[in-house]
C-alpha positions in Angstrom: -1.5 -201.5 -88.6 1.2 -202.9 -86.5 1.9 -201.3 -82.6 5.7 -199.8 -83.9 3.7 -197.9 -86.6 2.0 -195.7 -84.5 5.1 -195.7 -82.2 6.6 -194.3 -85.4 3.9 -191.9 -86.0 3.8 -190.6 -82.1 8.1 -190.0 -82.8 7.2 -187.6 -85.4 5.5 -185.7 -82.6 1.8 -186.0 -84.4 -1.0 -185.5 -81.5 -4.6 -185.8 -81.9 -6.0 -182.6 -83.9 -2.5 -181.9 -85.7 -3.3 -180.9 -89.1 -0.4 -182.7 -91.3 0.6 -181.7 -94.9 1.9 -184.5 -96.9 4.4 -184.1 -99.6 6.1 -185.5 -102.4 4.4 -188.8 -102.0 5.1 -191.3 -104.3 4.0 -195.2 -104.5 7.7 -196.2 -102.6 6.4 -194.2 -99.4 6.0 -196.0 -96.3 1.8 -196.5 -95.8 2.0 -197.9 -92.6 3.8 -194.4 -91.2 0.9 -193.1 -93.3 -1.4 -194.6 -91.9 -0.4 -193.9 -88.4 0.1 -190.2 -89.1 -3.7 -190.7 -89.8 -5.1 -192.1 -87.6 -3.1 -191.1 -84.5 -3.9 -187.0 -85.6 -7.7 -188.3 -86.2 -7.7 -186.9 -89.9 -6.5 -187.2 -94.0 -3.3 -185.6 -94.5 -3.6 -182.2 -96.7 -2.1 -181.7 -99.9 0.4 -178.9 -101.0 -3.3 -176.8 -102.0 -4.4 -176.3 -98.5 -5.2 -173.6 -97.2 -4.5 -174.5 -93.8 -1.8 -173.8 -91.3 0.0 -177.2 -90.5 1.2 -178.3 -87.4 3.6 -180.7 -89.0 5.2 -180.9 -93.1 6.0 -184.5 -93.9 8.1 -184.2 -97.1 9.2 -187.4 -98.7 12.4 -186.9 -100.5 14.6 -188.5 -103.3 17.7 -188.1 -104.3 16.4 -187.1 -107.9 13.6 -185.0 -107.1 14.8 -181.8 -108.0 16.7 -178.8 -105.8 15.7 -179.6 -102.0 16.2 -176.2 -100.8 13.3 -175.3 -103.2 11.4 -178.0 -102.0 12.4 -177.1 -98.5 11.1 -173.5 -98.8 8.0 -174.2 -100.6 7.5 -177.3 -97.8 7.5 -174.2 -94.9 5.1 -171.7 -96.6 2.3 -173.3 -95.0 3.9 -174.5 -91.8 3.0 -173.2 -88.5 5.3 -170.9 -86.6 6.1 -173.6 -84.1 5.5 -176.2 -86.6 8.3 -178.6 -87.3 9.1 -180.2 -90.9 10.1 -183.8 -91.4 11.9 -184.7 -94.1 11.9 -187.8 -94.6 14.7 -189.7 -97.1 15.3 -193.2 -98.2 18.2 -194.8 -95.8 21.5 -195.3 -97.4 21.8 -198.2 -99.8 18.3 -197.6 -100.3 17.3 -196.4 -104.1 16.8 -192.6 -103.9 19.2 -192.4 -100.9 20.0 -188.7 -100.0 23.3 -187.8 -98.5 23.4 -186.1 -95.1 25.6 -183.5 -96.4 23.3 -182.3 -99.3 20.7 -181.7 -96.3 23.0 -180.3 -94.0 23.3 -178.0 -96.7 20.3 -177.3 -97.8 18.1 -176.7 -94.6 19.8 -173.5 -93.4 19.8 -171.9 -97.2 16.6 -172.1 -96.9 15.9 -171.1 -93.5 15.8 -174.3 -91.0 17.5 -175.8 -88.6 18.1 -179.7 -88.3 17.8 -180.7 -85.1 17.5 -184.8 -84.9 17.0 -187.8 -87.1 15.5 -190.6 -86.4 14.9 -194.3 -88.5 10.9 -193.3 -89.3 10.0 -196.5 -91.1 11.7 -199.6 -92.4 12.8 -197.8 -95.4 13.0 -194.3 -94.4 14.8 -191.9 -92.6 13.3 -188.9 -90.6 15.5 -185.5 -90.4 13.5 -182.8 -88.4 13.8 -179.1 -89.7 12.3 -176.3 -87.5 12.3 -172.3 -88.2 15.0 -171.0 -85.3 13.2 -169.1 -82.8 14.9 -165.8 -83.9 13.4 -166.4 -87.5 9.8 -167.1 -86.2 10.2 -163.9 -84.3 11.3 -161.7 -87.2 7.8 -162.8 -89.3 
C-alpha cells in the first residue's frame, strides 16, 4: 500500500478505533483506499447488518444504483450523531459518473449537509455529508 493511500484514508478523517461501515461496494471500488481505511482505523469495515454505531459511512455510489436519497437515508441509520458520511462517486468521464447536482439534491432531502469534496482515490470522488447540528440535537 502506497504512502498517498493512507494520506487518502487519514483525509477521510478515519483515526485509529473508528468503526467504518462500508457500502455499496462493488469490484470497481478503489482497494487501496480500502485498504487504508483498514488499516489506518486498526479493523474490517462493517457491513450494512451491523449493529454497531459508526464513526464514519463510506458509501460507494453509481450513477445507476438506484434513488440516492434512499441510499442516503438508509446510509445514516447507523451513523453516529457526530459521525460524518462519505459518499464517494466515480469522477466525471468516469463510468458511473454522478452529477454534482443530483447530490446537491439529494443530501438535504434526506437530511444532510455537504460540506467538502475531495479527489479520494484515482478514480473516485469524496463528497462529505454530515447531520446539521440542529438535526443531531432534535434526535
Amino acid at each position: 500500500m502506497s504512502v498517498d493511500s493512507t494520506g487518502m484514508a487519514a483525509r477521510l478523517g478515519i483515526k485509529p478505533g473508528m468503526v467504518v461501515q462500508e457500502l455499496g461496494w462493488d469490484e470497481d471500488a478503489d482497494e487501496d483506499l480500502r485498504d487504508a481505511v483498514i488499516d489506518l482505523s486498526g479493523g474490517e469495515m462493517v457491513d450494512e447488518d451491523t449493529d454497531e454505531v459508526a464513526d464514519v459511512v463510506l458509501l460507494w455510489w453509481r450513477e445507476d444504483d438506484g434513488d440516492l436519497v434512499d441510499a442516503l437515508v438508509d446510509a445514516i441509520a447507523s451513523l453516529a450523531d457526530d459521525g460524518v458520511l462519505w459518499l464517494l462517486v466515480p469522477k466525471s468521464g468516469r463510468p458511473g459518473h454522478v452529477e454534482p447536482g443530483d447530490v446537491t439534491e439529494a443530501a438535504p432531502t434526506a437530511g444532510l449537509s455537504q460540506t467538502s469534496s475531495i479527489s479520494a482515490a484515482k478514480d473516485w470522488s469524496g463528497i462529505r455529508l454530515v447531520t446539521p447540528k440542529a438535526a443531531r440535537t432534535r434526535r
